[in-house]
N, C-alpha and C positions, 0 to 999 in steps of 0.2 A: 657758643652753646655747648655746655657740657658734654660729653658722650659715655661718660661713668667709664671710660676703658683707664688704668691706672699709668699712669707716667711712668715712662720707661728709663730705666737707668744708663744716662750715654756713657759710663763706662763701663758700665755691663755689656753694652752695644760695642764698646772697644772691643774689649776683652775674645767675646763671642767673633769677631771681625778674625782678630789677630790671632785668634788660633784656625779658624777656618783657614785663612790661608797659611799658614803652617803647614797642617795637616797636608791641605791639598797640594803645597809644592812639595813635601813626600811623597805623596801619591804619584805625583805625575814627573817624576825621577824613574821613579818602578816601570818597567816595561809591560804593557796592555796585558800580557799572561800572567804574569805574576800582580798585578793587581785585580785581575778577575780572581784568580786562585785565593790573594788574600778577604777577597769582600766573602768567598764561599766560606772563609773559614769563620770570618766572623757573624756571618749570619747561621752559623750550625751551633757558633759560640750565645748568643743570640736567643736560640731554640729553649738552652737549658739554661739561661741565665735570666733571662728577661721574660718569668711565666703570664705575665700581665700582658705585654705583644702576641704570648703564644694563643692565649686563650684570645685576645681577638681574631686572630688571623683564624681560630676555628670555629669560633662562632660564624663570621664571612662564608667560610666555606663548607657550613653548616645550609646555611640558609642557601647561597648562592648553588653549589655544587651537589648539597643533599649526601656529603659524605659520612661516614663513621666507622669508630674503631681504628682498625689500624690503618687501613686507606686515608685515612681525616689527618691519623698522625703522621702517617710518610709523607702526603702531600702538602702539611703544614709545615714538615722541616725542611721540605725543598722550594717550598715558599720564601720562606726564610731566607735560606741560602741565595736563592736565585733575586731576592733583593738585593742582600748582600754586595753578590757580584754585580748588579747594576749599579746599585749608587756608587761603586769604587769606581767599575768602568766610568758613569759619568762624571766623577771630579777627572780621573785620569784623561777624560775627552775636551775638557773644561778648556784646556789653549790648543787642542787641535786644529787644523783646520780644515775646511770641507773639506778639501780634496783628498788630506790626510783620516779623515771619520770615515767618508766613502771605500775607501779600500775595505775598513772591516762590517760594511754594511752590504746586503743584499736586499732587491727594492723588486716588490713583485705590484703589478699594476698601476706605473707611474704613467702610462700612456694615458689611461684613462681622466687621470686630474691632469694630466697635461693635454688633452682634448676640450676638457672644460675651461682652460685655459686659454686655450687660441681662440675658443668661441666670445671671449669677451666678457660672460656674465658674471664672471667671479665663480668663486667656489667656496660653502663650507665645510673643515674639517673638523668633523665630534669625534675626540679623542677621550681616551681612558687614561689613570695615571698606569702606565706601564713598560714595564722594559728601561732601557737606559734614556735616562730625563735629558741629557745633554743633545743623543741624536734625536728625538721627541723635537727637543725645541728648532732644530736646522731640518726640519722634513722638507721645508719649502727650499731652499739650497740644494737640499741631495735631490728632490724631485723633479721642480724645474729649475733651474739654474736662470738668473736675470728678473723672474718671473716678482712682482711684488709680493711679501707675503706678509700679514700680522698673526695677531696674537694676542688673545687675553689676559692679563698680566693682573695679579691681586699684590698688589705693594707688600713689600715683608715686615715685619714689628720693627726689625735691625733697620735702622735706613743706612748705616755704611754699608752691609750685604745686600740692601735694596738697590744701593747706587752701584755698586758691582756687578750684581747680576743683570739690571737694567742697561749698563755699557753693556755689556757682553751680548745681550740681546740682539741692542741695534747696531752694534759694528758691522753687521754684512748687508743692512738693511732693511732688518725687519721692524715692523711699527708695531708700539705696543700700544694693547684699548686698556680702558680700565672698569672693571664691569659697574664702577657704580656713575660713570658722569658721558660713557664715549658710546651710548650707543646709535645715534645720528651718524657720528663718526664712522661707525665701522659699516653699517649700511652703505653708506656714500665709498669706501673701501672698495668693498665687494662691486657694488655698480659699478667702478671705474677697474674691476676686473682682476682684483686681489682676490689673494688664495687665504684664507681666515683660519686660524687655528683656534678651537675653542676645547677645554677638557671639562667635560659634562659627565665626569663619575661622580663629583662628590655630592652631599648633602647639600642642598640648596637655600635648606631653612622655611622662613615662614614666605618669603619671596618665590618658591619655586609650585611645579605644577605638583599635584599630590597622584603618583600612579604608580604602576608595579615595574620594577626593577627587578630582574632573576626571582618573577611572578610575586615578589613581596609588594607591597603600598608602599612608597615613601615619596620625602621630596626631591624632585629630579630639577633641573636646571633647564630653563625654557628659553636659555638665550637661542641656541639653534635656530628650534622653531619659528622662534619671532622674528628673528632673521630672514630666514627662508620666507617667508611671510610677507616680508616688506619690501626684498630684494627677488627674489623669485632665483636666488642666486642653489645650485642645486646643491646636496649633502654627501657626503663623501666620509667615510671609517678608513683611520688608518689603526692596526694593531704593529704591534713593534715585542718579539720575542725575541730572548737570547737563546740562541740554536747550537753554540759552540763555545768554547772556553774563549774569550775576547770578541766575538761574530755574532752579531743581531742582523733580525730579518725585519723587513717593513712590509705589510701584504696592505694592501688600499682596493678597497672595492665601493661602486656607489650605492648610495641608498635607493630602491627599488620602489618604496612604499610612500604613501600620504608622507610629509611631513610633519605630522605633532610631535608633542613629546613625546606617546606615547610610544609609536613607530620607529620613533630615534634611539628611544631605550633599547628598544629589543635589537636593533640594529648592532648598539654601541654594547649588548651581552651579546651577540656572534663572534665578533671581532675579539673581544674576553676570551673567546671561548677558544680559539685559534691557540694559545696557552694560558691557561688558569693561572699557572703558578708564577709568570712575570706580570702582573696583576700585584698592587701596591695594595693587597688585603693588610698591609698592616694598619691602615685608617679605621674606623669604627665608622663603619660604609651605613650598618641602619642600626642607628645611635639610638639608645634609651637615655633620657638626660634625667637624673637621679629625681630632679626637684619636679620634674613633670612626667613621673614615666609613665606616663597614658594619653598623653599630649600626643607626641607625633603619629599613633594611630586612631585619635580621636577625630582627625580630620578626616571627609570622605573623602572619596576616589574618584576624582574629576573624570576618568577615562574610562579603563581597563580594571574589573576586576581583578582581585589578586588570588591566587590558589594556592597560595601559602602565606599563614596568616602567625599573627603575632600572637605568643604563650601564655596565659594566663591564670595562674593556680590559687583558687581561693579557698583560704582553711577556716573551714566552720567551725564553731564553738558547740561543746557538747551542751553547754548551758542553753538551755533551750530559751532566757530570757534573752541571751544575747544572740544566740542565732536566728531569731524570731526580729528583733529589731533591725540587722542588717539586712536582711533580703528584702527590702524594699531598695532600696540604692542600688545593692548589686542585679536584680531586676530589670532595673532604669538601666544601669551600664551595660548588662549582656544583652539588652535589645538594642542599645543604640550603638553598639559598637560592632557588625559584622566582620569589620579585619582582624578584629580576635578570637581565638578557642579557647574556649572558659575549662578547669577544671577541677575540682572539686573532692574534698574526704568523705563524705555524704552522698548517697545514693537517693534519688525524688525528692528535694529540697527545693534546689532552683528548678529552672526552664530544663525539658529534655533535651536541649542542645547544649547541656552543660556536660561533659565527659566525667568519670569518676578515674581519678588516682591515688590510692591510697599507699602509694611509696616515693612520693617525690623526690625525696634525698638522692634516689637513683636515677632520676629526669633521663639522663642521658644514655642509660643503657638501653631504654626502651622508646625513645624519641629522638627522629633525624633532626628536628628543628628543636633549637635552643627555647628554653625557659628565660621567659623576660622579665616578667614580673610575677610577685607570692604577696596576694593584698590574704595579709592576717587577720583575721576576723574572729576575734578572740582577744581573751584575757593575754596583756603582752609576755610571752617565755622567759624565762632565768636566763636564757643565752641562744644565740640566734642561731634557728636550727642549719645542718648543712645543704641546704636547697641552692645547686647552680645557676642561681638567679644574678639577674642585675639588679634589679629593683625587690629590697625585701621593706611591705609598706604594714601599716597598721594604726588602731589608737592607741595612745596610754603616753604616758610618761617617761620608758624606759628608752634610755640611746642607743636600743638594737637596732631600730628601724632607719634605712638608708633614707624613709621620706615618711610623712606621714602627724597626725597627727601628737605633739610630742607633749602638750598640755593637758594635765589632765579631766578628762569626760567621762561621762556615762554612757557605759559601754549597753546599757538596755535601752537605750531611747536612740528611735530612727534619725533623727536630726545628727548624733555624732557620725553614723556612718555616710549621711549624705554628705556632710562637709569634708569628709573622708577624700570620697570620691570626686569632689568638687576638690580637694586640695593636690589629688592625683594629676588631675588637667583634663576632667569630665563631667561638666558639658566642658569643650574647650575656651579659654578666654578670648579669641580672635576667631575667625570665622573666614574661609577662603572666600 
């Protein structure tokens, strides 16, 4: 059966293989200080060279942290940095061995998973990507020692880098699940008293629970839960910070609360919260996807409301024939979409819970939460204004717009801008 993913080029897969490991036996020639010291440099290298990382890493801690100005900027470049210095430290840990990673690790409440341990029921760990990925992956090693532990493991595109990192995995004994075919598997794990690693930051997609994350909507990862659900095996947060120039901490504490998603979120943002900035914000954590940017907040909020809501700038047309034909759709969309705040160049037009801005080009000097999408509602511009959007949509013809209508319609008749809206991803095509 098809699966439309495009064939992979296996000497592009060489290629990528043989310089990875290049790289990494450079690296791990270099002694732990000097390749911490080098990942800082290349991640400040990074900051100013690579503005498309930067700008996500601030939107992240936009949303997440509610930062701005020059706080947003200093913590973005020690973001950066302190990546940096992880992913070097982790290739440079890459042939370590425990005993040898344990020296430059310090472990605060291993007693705790090691209590849940002895009792027999198994243990799950919801991890964040964070801190050095190498010691991440040997938690169960450094913690309890003997102890069985796994692991959720997403195969890589490279399968030579798939088959290397996969050894590397289960040389000391760890069993890897696979989240699309092993979930029987891992249950029966845990029952038999394994310690489970699972990393529950990222986007989940149209598979995951839809609730708030650092009080946003999105989709979160409901392996956990369903876990815990079937095993009764208890939840447990490790965070993993680098504290010193080569020396990361590990703090483990359990979950105190219900186990859903929801619970587990806010859980797996405490533990974030221990250091923000070894936090892998350079992911694009709550993704606008170009071709549906109204899709991921078109879905409701199976849980928890969110109290920070996704940005919405719509620019009315002075032509009263055309602003008169879109407010019916936009209407439709600002009633049925509560995760959004609507805002507007026109004052008493839409609903009173549309806000007025009439300088968006400055979005950000005057707003802690990022600008996601600017639905155009109007004749299309000569050239696409500078609004810090991701999503800039509209009708017409012109290839300014990142999504939207691009054939040409009649911008006075309500039918163009409902298909508009309907082309955005609202109503949504699926339904939780």
């Amino acid at each position: 059966m098809p699966t439309g993913k495009k064939k992979r080029s296996i000497w592009k897969s060489k290629a990528e293989y043989f310089l990875f490991r290049i790289v990494e036996g450079a690296i791990q020639l270099l002694p732990p200080r000097f390749a911490d010291a080098l990942g800082v440099l290349l991640g400040k290298i990074a900051y100013y060279l690579v503005p498309s990382r930067r700008r996500i890493v601030e939107r992240n801690f936009r949303i997440a942290w509610e930062l701005q100005g020059d706080e947003l900027h200093h913590s973005t470049k020690r973001c950066m940095e302190t990546c940096g210095a992880n992913l070097l430290g982790g290739v440079r840990c890459g042939k370590m061995s425990d005993a040898e990673i344990a020296q430059c690790v310090e472990i605060e409440g291993a007693e705790i998973l090691q209590d849940a341990a002895h009792a027999g029921k198994g243990a799950i760990v919801a991890l964040a990507h964070m801190g050095n990925w190498e010691i991440l992956a040997r938690l169960g090693p450094l913690v309890i020692p003997g102890n069985k532990f796994g692991a959720y493991f997403r195969p890589l595109d490279n399968p030579f880098m798939n088959q290397l990192i996969a050894r590397r995995r289960t040389r000391n004994g760890m069993t890897l699940f696979s989240k699309e075919n092993s979930f029987g598997q891992a249950a029966s794990f845990l029952r038999e008293g394994g310690i489970l690693g699972i990393l529950s930051d990222q986007n989940a997609g149209k598979a995951g629970d839809y609730c708030a994350f650092f009080s946003r909507n999105t989709s979160c990862s409901p392996l956990p839960a369903l876990l815990h659900r079937r095993t009764e095996s208890p939840v447990f947060f490790a965070s993993l910070s680098r504290i010193s120039t080569a020396k990361w901490k590990i703090v483990i504490h359990r979950h105190q609360s219900q186990s859903d998603t929801p619970s587990i979120m806010l859980g797996l943002e405490n533990a974030m919260r221990i250091s923000p900035v070894d936090g892998f914000w350079l992911q694009d954590r709550w993704k606008i996807v170009t071709r549906w940017p109204l899709l991921p907040m078109s879905r409701k909020s199976c849980f928890t409301p969110a109290t920070k809501h996704g940005m919405v700038y719509i620019h009315l047309s002075s032509n009263k024939g055309i602003c008169d034909a879109a407010i019916p759709a936009l209407k439709g969309l600002i009633q049925g979409m509560p995760d959004l705040l609507f805002f507007t160049n026109f004052p008493n037009v839409l609903p009173e819970q549309v806000h007025l801005e009439k300088n968006p080009e400055n979005w950000d000097l005057h707003h802690i939460q990022p600008l996601d999408v600017v639905i155009w509602c109007d004749e299309p511009p000569n050239k696409k204004p500078k609004y810090p959007c991701l999503a800039f949509t509209g009708c017409g013809s012109r290839k300014i717009f990142t999504n939207g209508l691009t054939t040409p319609v009649n911008l006075a008749d309500p039918e163009s801008w409902l298909l508009l809206i309907k082309t955005l991803g609202y109503p949504p095509p699926y339904s939780k």
